[in-house]
C-alpha positions as CSV (number, residue, x, y, z in Angstrom):
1,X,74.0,-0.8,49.4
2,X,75.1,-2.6,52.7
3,X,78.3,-4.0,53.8
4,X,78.5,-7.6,53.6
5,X,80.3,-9.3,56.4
6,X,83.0,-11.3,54.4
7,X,84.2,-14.8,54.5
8,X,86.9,-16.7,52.8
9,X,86.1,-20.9,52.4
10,X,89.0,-23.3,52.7
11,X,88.1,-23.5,48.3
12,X,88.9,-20.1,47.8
13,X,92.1,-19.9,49.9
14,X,93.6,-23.1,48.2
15,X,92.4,-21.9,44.8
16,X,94.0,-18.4,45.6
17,X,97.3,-20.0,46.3
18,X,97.3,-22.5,43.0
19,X,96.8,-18.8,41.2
20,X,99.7,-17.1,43.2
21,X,97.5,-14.3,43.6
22,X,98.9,-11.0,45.0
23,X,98.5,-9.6,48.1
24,X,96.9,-6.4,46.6
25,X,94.7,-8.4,44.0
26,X,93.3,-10.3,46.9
27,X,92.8,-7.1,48.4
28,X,90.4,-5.6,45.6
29,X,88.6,-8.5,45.6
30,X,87.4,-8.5,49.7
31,X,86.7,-4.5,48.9
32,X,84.8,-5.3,45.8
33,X,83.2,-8.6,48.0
34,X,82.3,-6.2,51.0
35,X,80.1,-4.0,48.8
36,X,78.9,-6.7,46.2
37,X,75.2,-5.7,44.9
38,X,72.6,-8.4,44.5
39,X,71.8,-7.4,41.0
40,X,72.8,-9.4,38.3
41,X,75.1,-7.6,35.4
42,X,77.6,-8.4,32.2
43,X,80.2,-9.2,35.2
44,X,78.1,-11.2,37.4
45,X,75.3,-13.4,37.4
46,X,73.1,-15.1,40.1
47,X,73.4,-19.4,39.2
48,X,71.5,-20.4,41.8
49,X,69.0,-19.4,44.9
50,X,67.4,-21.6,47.5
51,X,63.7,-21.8,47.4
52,X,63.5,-20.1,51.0
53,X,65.6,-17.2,49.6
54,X,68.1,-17.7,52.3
55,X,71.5,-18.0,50.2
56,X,72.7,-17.1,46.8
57,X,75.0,-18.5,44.5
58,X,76.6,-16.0,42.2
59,X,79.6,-16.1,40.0
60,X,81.9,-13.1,38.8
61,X,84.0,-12.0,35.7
62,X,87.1,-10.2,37.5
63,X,90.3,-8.4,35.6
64,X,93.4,-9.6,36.3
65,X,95.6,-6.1,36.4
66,X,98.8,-8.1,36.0
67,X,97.5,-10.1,32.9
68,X,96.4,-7.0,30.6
69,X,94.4,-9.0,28.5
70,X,90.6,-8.2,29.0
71,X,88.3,-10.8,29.9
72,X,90.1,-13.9,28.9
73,X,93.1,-13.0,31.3
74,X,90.3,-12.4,34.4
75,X,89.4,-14.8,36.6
76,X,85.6,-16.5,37.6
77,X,85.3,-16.0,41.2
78,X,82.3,-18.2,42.8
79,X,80.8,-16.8,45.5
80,X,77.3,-17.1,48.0
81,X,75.2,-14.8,50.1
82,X,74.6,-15.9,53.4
83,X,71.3,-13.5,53.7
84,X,70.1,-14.8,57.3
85,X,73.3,-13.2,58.5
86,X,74.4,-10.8,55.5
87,X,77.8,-12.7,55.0
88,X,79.5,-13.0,51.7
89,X,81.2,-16.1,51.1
90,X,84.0,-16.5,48.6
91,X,84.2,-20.3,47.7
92,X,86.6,-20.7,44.4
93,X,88.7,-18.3,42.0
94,X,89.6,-19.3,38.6
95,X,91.7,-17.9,35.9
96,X,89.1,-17.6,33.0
97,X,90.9,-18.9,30.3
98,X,91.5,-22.3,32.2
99,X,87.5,-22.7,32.0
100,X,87.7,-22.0,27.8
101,X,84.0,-20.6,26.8
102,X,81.7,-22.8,24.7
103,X,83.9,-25.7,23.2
104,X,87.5,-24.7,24.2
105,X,87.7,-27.1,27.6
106,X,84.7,-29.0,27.9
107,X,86.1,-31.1,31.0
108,X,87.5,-28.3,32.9
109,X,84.3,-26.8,32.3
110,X,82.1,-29.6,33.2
111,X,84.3,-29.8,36.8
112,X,83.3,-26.1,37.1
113,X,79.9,-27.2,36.7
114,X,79.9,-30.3,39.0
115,X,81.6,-27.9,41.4
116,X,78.9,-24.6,41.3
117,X,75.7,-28.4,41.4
118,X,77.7,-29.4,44.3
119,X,77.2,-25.7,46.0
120,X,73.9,-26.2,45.2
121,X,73.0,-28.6,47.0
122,X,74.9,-27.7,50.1
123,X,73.3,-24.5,50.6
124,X,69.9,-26.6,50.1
125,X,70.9,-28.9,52.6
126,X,72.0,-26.1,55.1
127,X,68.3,-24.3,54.3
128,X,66.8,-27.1,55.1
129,X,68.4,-27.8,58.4
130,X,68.4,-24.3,59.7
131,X,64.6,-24.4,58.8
132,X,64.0,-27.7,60.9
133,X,65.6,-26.7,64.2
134,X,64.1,-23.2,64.3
């Protein structure tokens, strides 16, 4: 498994703040981010991937250790492969239970999905433009 180069957006830095997330939880997640597989599992799952195959946008189930309350006290953490230059970008972390699951917040979770649509396209747009100046 390689090492990713790792890369926190301005989105992940302000949504890490808003959560008041510890030093040492921040921590695990850049050693967990470093070493990130591509493979999708029950904890993380591939949402989208440009049609050249030059990014990925995944999202992850992480525990919260300070919560002790299994999934539902985690957090969603959205993050993309940059695989031109094998970087790992974190873009947003969320706690879990402000998303809901199926019914519970259906605007929080439909800003969650305008958010990952939004990603999207970016990294579309940014294929495209790396492919027309090479």
């Amino acid at each position: 498994m390689s090492s990713w180069q790792y890369v926190e957006t301005h989105d992940y830095i302000e949504t890490s703040k808003e959560l008041e997330l510890s030093e040492e939880i921040r921590e695990a997640i850049k050693r967990w981010a470093t070493s990130a597989g591509r493979v999708p599992t029950n904890k993380q799952r591939l949402c989208h991937r440009t049609p050249r195959n030059k990014f990925e946008l995944w999202n992850a189930r992480i525990p919260n250790p300070d919560a002790n309350r299994g999934a539902s006290g985690g957090f969603r953490l959205t993050y993309f492969f940059n695989l031109i230059d094998e970087s790992i970008y974190l873009g947003r972390i969320e706690k879990r239970s402000d998303l809901g699951g199926r019914n519970e917040h259906p605007r929080d979770q439909r800003k969650y999905d305008a958010y990952i649509n939004a990603l999207s396209d970016y990294l579309l747009r940014t294929e495209n433009e790396l492919l027309s100046t090479s």
